[in-house]
C-alpha positions in Angstrom: 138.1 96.9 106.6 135.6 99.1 108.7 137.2 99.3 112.5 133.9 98.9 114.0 130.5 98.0 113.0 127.8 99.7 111.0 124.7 99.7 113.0 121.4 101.1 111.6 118.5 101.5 113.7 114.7 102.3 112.7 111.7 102.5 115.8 108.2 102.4 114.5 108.0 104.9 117.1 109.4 107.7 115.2 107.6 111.1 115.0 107.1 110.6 111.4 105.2 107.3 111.6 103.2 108.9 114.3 102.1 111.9 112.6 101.5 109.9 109.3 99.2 107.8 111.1 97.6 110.6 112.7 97.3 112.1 109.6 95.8 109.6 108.3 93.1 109.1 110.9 92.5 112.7 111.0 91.5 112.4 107.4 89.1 109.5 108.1 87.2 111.6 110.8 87.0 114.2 108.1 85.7 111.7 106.0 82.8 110.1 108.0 81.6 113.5 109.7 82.3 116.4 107.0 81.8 114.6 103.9 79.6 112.2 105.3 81.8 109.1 103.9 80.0 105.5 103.8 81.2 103.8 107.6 81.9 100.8 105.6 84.4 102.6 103.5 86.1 104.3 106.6 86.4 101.3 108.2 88.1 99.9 105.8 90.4 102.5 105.2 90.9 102.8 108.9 91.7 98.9 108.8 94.7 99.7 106.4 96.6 101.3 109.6 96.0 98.5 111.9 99.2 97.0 111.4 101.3 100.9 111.7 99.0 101.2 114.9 100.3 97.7 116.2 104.1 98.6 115.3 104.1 102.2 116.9 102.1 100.2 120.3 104.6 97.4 120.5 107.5 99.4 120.1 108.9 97.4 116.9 112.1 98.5 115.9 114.2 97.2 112.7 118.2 97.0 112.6 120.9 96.3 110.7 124.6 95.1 111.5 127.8 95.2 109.0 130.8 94.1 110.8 134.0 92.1 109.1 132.5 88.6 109.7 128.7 88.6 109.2 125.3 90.9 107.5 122.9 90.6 110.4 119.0 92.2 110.0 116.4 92.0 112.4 112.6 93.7 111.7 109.8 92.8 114.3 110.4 88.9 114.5 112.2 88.6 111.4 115.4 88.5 111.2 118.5 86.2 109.9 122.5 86.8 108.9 124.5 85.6 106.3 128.3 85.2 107.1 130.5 87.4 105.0 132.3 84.1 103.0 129.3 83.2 101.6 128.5 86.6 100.4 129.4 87.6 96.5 127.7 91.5 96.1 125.0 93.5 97.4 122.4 94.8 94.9 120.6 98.2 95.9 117.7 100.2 93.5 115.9 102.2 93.9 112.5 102.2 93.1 109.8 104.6 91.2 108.5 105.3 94.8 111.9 106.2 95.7 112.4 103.4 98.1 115.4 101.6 98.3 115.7 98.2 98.2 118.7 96.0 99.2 119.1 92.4 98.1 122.2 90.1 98.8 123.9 87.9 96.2 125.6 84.7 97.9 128.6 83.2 95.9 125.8 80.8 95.0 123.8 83.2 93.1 120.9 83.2 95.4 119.1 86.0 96.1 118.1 87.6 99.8 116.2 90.6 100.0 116.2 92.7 103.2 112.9 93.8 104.8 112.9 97.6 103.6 112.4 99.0 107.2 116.1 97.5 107.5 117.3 99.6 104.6 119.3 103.1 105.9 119.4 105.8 103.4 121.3 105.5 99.6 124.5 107.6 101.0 125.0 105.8 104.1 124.6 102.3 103.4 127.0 102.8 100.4 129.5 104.0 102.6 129.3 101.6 104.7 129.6 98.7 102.1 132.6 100.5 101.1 134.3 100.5 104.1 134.3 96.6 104.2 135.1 96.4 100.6 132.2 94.7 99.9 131.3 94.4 96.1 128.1 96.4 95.5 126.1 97.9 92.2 123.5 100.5 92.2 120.2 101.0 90.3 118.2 103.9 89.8 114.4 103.3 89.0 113.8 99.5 88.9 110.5 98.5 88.5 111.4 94.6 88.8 114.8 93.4 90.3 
């Protein structure tokens, strides 16, 4: 087992979300006053970043905690843990939008998926599984899972 625990951490504050929002609301502007867009149709694409606006203003943040007794995820106001007993194997694929997705299989056979914000990257949260021999399979391009 791992000596101390994996701990991944994601703030909506990061410059990337930033500048793709930015982006994004650049492109809007040159929508409505260089192409001369419809203000209907630029409001609604402006409403489609409400909720990244609201994220990056309330500071959100999304984590994710591996240690020898529990798997513990928190995103915004959602979060939960399952203990590590009632855990069987963690799925991870990988999508067509290269996104990875992580789900958990309790000895049950149900079925948790993590938020995706709670998801680190391929490399790390396989080596991390790893070191607390947990059971894991991997799946490149899933449409369905």
């Amino acid at each position: 087992m791992g000596a101390s625990a994996y701990i991944f951490s994601r703030s909506a504050r990061s410059a990337a979300a930033i500048g793709w929002v930015a982006a994004w609301w650049a492109a809007l502007v040159i929508l409505y006053f260089v192409i001369d867009a419809a203000p209907v149709i630029v409001l609604l694409l402006g409403a489609v970043s409400l909720p990244a606006l609201f994220d990056i203003g309330a500071g959100a943040t999304s984590t994710l905690h591996i240690d020898a007794q529990k798997i513990e995820w928190r995103s915004g106001a959602r979060g939960a843990h399952l203990p590590r007993g009632q855990l069987k194997s963690v799925r991870l694929d990988t999508r067509l939008d290269l996104s990875l997705r992580m789900t958990l299989i309790t000895d049950q056979g149900g079925k948790i998926r993590l938020p995706y914000e709670c998801v680190p990257k391929a490399d790390a949260i396989e080596k991390a599984l790893k070191s607390y021999d947990i059971p894991y399979e991997r799946h490149h391009f899933t449409l369905l899972s």
